[in-house]
Wavefront OBJ file of the C-alpha trace (Angstrom):
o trace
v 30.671 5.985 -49.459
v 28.525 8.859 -50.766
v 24.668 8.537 -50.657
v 23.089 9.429 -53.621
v 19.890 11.463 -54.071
v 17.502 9.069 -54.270
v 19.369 7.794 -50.287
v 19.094 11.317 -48.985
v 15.281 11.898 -49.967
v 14.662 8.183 -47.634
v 16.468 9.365 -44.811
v 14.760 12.882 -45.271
v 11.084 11.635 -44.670
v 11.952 8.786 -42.625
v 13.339 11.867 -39.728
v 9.951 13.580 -40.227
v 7.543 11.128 -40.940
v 8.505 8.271 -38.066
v 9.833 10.944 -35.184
v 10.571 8.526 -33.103
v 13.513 7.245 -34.872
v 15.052 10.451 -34.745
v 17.174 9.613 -31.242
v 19.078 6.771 -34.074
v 19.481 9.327 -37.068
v 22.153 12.081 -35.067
v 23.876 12.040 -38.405
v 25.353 15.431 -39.336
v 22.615 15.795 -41.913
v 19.671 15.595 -38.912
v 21.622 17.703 -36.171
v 19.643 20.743 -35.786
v 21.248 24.204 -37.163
v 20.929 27.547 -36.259
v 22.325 30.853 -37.729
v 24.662 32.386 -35.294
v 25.271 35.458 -37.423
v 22.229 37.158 -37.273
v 22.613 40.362 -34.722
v 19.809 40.722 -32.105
v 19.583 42.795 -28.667
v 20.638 41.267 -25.525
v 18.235 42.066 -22.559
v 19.681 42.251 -18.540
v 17.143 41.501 -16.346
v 16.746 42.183 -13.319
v 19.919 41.414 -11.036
v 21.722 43.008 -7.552
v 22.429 46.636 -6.945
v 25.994 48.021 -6.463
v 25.188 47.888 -2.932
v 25.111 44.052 -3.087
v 27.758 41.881 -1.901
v 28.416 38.653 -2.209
v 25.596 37.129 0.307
v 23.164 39.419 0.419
v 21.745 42.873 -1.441
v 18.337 44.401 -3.083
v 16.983 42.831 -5.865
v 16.308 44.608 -8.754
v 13.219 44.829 -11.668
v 15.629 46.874 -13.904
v 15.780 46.290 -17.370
v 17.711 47.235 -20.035
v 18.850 46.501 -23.450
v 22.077 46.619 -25.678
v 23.021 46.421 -29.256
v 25.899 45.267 -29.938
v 26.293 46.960 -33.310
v 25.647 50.419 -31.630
v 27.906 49.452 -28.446
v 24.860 50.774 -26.596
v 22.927 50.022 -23.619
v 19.227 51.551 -23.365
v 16.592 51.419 -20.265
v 13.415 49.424 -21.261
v 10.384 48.962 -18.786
v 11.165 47.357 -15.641
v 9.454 43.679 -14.855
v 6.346 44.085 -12.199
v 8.822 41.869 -9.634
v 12.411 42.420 -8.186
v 14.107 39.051 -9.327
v 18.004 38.033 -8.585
v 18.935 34.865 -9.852
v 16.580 35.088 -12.545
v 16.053 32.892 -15.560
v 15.624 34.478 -18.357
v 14.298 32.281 -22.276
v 13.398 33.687 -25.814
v 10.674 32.296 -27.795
v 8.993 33.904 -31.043
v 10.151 37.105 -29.656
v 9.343 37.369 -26.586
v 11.217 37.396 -23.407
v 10.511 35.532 -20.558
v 11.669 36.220 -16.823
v 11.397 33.242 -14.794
v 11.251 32.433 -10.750
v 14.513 34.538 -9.023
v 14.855 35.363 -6.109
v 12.846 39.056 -5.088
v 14.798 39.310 -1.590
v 12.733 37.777 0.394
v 11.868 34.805 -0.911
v 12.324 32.451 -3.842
v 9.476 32.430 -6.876
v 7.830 30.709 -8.893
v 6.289 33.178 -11.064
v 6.651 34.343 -14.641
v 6.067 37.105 -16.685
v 6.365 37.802 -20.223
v 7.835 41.207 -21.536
v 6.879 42.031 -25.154
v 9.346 44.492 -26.836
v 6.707 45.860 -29.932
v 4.663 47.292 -26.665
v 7.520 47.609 -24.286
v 4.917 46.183 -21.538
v 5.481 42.923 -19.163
v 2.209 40.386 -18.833
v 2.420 37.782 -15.865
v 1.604 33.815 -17.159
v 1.799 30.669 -15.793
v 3.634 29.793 -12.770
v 6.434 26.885 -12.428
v 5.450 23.789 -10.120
v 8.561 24.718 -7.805
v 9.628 27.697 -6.513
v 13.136 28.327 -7.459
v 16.026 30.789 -8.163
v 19.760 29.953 -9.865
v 18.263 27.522 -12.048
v 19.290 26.746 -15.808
v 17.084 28.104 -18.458
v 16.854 27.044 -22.223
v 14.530 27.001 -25.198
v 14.762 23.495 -27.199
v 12.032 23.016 -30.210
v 9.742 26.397 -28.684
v 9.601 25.180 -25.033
v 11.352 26.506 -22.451
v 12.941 24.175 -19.789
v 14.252 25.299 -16.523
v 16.904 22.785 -14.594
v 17.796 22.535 -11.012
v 18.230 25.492 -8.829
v 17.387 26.577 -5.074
v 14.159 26.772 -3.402
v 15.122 28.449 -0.439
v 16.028 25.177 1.620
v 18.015 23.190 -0.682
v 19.290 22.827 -4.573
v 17.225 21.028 -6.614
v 17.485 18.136 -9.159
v 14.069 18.912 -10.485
v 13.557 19.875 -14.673
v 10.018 21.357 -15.548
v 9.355 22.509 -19.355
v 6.943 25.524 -20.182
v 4.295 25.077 -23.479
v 3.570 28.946 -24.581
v 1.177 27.586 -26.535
v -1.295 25.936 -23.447
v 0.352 28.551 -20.514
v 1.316 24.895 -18.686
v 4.752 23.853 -16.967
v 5.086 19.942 -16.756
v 7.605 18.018 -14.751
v 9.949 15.690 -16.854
v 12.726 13.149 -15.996
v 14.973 14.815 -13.342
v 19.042 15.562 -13.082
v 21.226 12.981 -12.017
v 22.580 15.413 -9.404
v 21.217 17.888 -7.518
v 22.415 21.210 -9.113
v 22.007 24.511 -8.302
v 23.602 27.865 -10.476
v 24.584 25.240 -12.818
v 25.576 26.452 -16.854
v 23.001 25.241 -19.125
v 22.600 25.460 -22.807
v 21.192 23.711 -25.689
v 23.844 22.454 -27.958
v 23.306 19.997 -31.156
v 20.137 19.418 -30.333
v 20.387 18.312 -26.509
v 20.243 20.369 -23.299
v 23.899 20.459 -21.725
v 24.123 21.164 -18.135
v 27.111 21.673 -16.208
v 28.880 21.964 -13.227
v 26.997 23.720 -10.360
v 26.482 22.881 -6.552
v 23.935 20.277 -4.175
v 25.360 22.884 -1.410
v 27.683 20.670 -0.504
v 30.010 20.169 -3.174
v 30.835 22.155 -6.587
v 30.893 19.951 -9.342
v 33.024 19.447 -12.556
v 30.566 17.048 -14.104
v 28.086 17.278 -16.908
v 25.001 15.887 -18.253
v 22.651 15.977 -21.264
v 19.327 15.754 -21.504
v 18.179 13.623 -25.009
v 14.201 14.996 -24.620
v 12.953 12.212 -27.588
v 13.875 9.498 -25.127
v 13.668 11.845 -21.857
v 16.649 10.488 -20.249
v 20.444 12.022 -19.149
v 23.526 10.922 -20.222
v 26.731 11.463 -18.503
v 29.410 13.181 -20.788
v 33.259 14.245 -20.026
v 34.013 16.533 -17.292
v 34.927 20.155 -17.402
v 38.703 20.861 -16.487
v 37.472 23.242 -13.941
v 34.676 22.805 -10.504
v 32.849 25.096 -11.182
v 28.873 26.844 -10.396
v 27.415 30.457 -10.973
v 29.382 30.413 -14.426
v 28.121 30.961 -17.762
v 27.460 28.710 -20.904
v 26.623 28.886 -24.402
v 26.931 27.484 -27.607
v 28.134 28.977 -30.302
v 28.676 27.401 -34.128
v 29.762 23.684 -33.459
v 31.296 24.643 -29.720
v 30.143 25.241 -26.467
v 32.146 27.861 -24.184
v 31.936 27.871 -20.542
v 33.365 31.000 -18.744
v 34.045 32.740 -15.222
v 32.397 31.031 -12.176
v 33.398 30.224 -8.519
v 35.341 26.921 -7.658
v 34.797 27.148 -3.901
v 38.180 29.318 -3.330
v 38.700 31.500 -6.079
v 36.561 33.805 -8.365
v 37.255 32.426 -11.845
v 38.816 34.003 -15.197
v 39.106 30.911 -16.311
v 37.369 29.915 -20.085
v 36.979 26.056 -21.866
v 35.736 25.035 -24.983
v 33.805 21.336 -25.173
v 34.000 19.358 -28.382
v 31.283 17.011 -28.947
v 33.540 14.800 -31.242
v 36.137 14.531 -29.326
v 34.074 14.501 -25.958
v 36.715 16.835 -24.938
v 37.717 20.143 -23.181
v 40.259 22.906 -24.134
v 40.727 26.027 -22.522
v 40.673 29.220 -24.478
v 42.032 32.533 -23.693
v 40.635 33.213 -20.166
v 38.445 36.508 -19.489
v 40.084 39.846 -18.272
v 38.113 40.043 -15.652
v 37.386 37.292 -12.516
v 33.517 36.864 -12.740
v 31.061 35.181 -10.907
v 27.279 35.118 -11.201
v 28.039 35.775 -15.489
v 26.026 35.633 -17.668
v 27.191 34.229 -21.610
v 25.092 34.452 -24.429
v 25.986 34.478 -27.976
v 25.086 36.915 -30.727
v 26.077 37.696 -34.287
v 28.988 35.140 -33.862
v 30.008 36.669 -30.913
v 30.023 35.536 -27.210
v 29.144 38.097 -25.027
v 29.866 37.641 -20.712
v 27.574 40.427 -19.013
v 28.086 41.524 -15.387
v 28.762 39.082 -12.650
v 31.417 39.334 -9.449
v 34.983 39.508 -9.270
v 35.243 38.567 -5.126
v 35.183 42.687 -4.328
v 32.616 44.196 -5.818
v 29.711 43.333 -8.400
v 30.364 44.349 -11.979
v 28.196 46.345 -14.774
v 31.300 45.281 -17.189
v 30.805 43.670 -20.250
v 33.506 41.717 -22.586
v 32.802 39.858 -26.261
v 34.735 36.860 -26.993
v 35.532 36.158 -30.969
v 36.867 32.620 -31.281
v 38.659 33.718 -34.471
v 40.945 35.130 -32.638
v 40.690 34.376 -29.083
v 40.253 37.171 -27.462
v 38.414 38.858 -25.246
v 37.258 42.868 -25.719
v 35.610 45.127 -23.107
v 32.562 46.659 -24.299
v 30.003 49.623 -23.314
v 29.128 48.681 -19.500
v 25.509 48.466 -18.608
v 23.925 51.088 -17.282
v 21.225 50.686 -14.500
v 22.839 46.897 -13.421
v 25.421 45.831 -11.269
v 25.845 42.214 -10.391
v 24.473 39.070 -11.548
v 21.751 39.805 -14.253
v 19.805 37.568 -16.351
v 20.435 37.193 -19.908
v 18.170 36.775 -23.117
v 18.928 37.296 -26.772
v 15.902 38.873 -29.173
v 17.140 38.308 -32.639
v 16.289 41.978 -34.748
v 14.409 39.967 -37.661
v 11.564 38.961 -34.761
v 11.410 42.686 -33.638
l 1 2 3 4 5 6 7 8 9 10 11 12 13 14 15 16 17 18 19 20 21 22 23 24 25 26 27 28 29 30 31 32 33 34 35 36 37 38 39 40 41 42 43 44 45 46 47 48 49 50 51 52 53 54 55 56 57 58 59 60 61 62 63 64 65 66 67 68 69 70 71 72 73 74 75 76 77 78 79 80 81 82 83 84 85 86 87 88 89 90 91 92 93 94 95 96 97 98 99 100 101 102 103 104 105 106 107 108 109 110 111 112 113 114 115 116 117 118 119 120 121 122 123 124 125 126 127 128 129 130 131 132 133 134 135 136 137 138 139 140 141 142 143 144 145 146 147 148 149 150 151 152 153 154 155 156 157 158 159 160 161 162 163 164 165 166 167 168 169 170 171 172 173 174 175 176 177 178 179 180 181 182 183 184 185 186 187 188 189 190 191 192 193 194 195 196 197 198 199 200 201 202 203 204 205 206 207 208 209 210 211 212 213 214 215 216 217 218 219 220 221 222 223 224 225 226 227 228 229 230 231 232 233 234 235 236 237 238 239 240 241 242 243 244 245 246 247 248 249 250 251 252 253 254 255 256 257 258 259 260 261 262 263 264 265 266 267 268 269 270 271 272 273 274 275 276 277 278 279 280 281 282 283 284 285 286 287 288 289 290 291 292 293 294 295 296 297 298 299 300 301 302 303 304 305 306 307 308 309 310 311 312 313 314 315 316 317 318 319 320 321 322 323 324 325 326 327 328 329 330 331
């Protein structure tokens, strides 16, 4: 039965004026939306050097920048700290490079680059120290999930205000899990897969952060940790990874309706340590490791036709790079 205008305008300021009703209004009308067609640049930070293998290699503070529309990568100004295993968030236009690993030792610091003054600006510092962890932006925080503190992987979730410089610890994983994928999708952080260095996992959880609590959703088709995950329109797309034995190709698609997985055309290239982020409708895999050798390879996915293109290769990276999207409007 349609709801007429009069209906609409109820539910309308009952979702803003009594918030915490909004975990029973997930309606299609009071899902959260976001333009995925605007183009912005996508920043690789930090990273290993060619010289890298699997286990071990320098760290890097290189940064640079591509635009997509240009098929160009550019060098920007490098952080003030060598971070692998870096997470990387976006908020109002800035771009922040969180805990990694600097080859010594795992962090917990974070610094802030600013693209108007090309210049990096050290802030607060997380409660743990930790590399490989999830990073996401949900409602202008940023939340980091999991990870590895040097002695083991971590079920641990700590959310960063810009606004008051402060990281607070919130309700933790289920599972310990360490170079899990995690993205926001329909309003919730997703996280998935990973490793409690023990076991890799096919499982995944969500994170509901009105109530603070995780719910268990349907496993991936694939084991999988060190992949990558986004969301892009009313999907989410997990790609590449390492299942314990094999360097993956390997791509799925969840559907929230169906609580469901499909694969999709699979990369051309096996990579582990990727990083996926989505821009301009696009999904866009950046570096990673194939099992030989770490990559500076790039390749865009376009789900209307399910495929996946090479394009330019980065520059001054090899290996496993964080990822962060600046839309151009916020420039």
């Amino acid at each position: 039965m349609f709801l007429n205008s009069r209906d609409l305008v109820d539910e309308a300021k009952d979702y803003h004026l009594m918030p915490e009703r909004r975990p029973h209004l997930l309606a299609f009308k009071t899902r959260p939306r976001c333009c995925t067609s605007i183009a912005g640049l996508i920043y690789a930070v930090g990273g290993l050097n060619s010289a890298a293998h699997f286990y071990a290699g320098d760290s890097l503070n290189v940064v640079e920048v591509f635009d997509p529309i240009a098929n160009r990568w550019e060098k920007c100004q490098p952080m003030t700290t060598a971070r692998s295993r870096v997470g990387v968030a976006v908020v109002n236009g800035l771009l922040y490079a969180i805990g990694g690993y600097d080859g010594q030792s795992r962090l917990s610091t974070v610094e802030v680059y600013n693209p108007e003054t090309d210049s990096w600006t050290k802030v607060g510092s997380m409660n743990s120290k930790r590399s490989a962890m999830g990073t996401v932006v949900l409602d202008g925080q940023i939340y980091v999930c999991g990870g590895y503190d040097g002695n083991c992987s971590l079920n641990s979730v700590e959310t960063y205000s810009p606004e008051t410089d402060k990281w607070t610890v919130v309700t933790p994983m289920s599972s310990n899990r360490s170079a899990a994928g995690v993205t926001v999708f329909e309003g919730r952080i997703y996280v998935s897969g990973g490793h409690d260095g023990l076991q890799i996992f096919n499982t995944m959880e969500y994170y509901n952060h009105h109530t603070a609590t995780w719910h268990p959703v349907a496993s991936m088709l694939n084991k999988r940790c060190r992949h990558g995950a986004a969301s892009l329109g009313s999907k989410m797309f997990i790609c590449g990874g390492y299942d314990g034995s094999a360097f993956l190709s390997v791509a799925e698609v969840y559907n929230s309706m169906a609580d469901q997985w499909y694969l999709i055309t699979p990369m051309n290239t096996r990579r582990s340590r990727v990083s996926l982020v989505a821009n301009c409708g696009r999904l866009y895999a950046v570096g990673g490791y194939d099992g030989q050798s770490n990559l500076n390879s790039v390749e865009m996915y376009d789900p209307e036709t399910n495929r996946w293109t090479f394009m330019a290769p980065m520059v001054c990276h090899e290996g496993g790079v964080g990822v962060g999207c600046i839309p151009l409007l916020t420039i």
